[in-house]
MISE-38833 format. One record per residue (C-alpha): y, x negated, z. Coordinates in Angstrom, 1 decimal. Layout:
// MISE-38833
[node [Y X Z]]
...
//
This chain:
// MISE-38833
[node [15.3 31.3 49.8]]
[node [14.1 30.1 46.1]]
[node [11.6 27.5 47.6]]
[node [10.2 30.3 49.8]]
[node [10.1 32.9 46.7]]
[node [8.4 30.1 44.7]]
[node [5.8 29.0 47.2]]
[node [5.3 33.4 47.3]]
[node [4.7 32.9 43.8]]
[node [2.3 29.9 43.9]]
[node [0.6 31.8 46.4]]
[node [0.2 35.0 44.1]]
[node [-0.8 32.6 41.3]]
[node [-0.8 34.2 37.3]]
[node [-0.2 37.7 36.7]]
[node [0.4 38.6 40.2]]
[node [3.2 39.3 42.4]]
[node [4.2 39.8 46.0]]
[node [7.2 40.8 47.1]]
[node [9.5 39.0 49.5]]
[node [10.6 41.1 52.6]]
[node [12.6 40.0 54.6]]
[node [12.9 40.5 58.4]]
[node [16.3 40.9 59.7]]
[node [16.1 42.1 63.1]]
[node [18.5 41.5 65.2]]
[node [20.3 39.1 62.5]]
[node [24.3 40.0 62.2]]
[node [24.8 42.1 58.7]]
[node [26.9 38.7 57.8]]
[node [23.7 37.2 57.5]]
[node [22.0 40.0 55.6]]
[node [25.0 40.2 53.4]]
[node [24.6 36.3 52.6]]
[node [21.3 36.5 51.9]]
[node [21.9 39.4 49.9]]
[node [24.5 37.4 48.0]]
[node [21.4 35.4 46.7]]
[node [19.4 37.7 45.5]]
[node [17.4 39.5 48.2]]
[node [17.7 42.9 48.3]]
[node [14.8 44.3 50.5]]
[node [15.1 44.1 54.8]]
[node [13.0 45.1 57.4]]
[node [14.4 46.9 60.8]]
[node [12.4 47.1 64.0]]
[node [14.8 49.4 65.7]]
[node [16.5 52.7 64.4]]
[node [19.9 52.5 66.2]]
[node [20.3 48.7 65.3]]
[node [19.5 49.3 61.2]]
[node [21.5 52.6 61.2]]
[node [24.4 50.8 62.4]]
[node [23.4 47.9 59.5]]
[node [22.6 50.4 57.1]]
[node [26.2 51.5 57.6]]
[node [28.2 47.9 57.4]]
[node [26.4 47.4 54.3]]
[node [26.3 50.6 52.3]]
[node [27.9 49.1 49.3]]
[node [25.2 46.3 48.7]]
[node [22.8 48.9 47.5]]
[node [20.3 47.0 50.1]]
[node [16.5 48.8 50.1]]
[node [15.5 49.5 53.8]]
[node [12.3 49.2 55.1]]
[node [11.6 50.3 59.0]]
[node [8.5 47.5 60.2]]
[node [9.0 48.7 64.1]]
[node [7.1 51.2 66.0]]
[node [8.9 54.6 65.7]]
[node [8.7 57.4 67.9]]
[node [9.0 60.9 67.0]]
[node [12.1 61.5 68.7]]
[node [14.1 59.2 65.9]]
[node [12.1 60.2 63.1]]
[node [15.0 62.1 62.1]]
[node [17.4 59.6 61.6]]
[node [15.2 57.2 60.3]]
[node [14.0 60.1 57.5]]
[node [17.4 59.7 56.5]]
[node [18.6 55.7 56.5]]
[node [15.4 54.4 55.7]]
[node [14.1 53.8 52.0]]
[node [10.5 53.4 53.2]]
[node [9.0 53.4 56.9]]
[node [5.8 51.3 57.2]]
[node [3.9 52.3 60.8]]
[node [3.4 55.8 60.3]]
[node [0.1 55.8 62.4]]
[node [-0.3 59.7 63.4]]
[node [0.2 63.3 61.8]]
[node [3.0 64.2 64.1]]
[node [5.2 61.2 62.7]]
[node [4.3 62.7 59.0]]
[node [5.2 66.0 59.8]]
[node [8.5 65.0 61.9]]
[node [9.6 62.6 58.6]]
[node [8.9 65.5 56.2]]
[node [10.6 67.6 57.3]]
[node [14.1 65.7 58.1]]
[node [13.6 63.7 55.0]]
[node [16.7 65.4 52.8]]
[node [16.5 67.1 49.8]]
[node [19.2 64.7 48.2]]
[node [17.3 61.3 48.7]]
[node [14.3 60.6 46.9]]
[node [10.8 61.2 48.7]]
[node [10.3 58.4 51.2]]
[node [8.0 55.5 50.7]]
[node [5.6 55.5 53.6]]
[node [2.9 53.0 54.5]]
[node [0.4 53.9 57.0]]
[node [-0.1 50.9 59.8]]
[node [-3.3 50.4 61.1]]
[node [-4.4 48.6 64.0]]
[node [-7.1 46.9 62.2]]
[node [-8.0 44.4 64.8]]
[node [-8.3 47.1 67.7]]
[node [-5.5 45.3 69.9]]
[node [-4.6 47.5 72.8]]
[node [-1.4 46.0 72.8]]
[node [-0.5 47.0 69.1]]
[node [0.3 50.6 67.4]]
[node [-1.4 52.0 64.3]]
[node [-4.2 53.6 63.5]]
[node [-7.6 53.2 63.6]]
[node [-8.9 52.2 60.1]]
[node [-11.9 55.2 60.5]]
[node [-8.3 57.7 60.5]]
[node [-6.9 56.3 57.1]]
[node [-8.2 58.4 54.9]]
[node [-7.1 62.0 56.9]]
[node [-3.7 60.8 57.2]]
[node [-3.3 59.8 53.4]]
[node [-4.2 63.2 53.0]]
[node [-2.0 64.4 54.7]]
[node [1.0 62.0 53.8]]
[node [0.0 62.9 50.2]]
[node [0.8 66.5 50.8]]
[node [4.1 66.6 51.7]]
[node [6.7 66.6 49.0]]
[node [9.5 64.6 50.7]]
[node [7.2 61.8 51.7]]
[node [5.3 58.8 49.1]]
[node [2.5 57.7 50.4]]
[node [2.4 53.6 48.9]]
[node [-0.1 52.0 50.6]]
[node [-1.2 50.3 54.3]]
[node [0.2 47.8 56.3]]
[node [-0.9 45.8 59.6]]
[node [-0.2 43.3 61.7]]
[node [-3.8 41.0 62.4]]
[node [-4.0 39.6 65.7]]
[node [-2.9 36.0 65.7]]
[node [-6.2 34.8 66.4]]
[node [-5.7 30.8 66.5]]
[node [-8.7 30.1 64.3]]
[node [-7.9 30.8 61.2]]
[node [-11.1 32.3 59.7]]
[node [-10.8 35.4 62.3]]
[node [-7.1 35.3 60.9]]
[node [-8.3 35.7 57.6]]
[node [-11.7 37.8 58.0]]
[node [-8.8 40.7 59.1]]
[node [-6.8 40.4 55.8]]
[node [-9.8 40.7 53.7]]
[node [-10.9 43.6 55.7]]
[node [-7.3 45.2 55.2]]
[node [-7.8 44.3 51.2]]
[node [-11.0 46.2 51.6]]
[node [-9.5 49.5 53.5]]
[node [-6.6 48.9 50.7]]
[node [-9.0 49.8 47.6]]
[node [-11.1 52.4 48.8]]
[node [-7.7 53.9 49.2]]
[node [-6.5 53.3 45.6]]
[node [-9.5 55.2 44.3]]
[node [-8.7 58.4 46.4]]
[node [-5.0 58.3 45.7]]
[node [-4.4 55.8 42.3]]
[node [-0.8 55.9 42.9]]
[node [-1.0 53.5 45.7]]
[node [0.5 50.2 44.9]]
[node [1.6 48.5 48.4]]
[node [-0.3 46.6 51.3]]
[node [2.0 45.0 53.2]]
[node [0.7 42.1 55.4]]
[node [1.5 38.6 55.8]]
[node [4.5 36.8 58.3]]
[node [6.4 33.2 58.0]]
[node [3.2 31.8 59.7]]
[node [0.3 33.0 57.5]]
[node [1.8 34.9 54.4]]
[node [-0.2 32.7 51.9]]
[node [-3.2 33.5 53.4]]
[node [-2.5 37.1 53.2]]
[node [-1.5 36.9 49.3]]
[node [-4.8 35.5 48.9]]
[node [-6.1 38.1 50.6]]
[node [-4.3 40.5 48.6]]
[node [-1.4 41.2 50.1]]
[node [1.7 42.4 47.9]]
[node [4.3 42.7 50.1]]
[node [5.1 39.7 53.2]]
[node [7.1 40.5 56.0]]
[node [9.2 37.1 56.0]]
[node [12.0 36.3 59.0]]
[node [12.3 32.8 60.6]]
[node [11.5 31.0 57.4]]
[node [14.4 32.7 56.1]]
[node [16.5 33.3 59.2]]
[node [15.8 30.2 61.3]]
[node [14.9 30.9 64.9]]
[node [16.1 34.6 65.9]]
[node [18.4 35.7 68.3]]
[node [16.8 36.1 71.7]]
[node [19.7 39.7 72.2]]
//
């Protein structure tokens, strides 16, 4: 794990930084916990069931959850309350349905909004025209923090068309800072391409096998 934090950091170069996430779906919470006993405290979940029962084992690490899969309205309620931040909210029902099970005795919850920003059929998120409504909307509810945007680019083999999507993601990124200042997250960037996506702008890289090995086909 330090090699991969350090090549982050090369990436990132002087006075910036970019956080390591680190993807642990379906990984056992002994390997969380062992990664954990190195240092890492953030993880990423794809599936609600499957990180509450995580979320659970490992209550006494003080871990930081992140939800990175798809979520559908009808577990927006648990994930509102075992999730430190959920990053593909992509619609106003999701906002509304995380609002208002988010409770009272948590802090608000971090929320990115995922776009779809290469117009995939096959992927969720929005479109990037529908950022700026649903900030708005995220922004006004008090249980929720809007942080930033996150996506996942097609993986276009040549690596220009790879790269031409994180720089337009860097570009939907600031016109969103200077609407809502607070915003301090983009969130793109995989084993495969993060350094590309730091260089893009990127502060946040969603990081599994390189960490993980291979994972777990069930």
């Amino acid at each position: 794990m330090v090699t991969l934090q350090n090549q982050i950091a090369a990436a990132a170069g002087p006075g910036r930084e970019a956080r390591l996430l680190a993807v642990s779906k379906l990984q056992p919470a002994s390997a969380i916990a062992a990664l954990a006993a190195q240092g890492q405290r953030a993880f990423g979940e794809n599936y609600v069931q499957e990180a509450a029962d995580k979320v659970q084992a490992l209550a006494a690490l003080d871990l930081e959850w992140h939800l990175i899969g798809h979520l559908q309205s009808n577990k927006a309620d648990i994930a509102a309350r075992i999730f430190d931040w959920v990053q593909t909210v992509d619609r106003d029902k999701l906002v509304t349905a995380l609002a208002r099970h988010r409770p009272a005795g948590l802090a608000p919850l971090n929320v990115l909004i995922q776009v779809n920003i290469d117009d995939e059929d096959s992927k969720h998120g929005c479109q990037p025209a529908e950022v700026a409504d649903l900030a708005a909307t995220i922004a006004a509810q008090e249980r929720l923090r809007l942080r930033g945007l996150m996506a996942i680019p097609a993986p276009f083999p040549e690596a220009e068309k790879r790269r031409a999507a994180f720089q337009r993601m860097h570009e939907l990124f600031t016109g969103l800072t200077a609407h809502h200042p607070h915003v301090d997250t983009l969130s793109m960037g995989m084993s495969g391409d993060y350094a590309d996506a730091i260089a893009a702008g990127s502060t946040m890289v969603r990081v599994g096998t390189a960490l993980f090995g291979q994972r777990p086909t069930s």
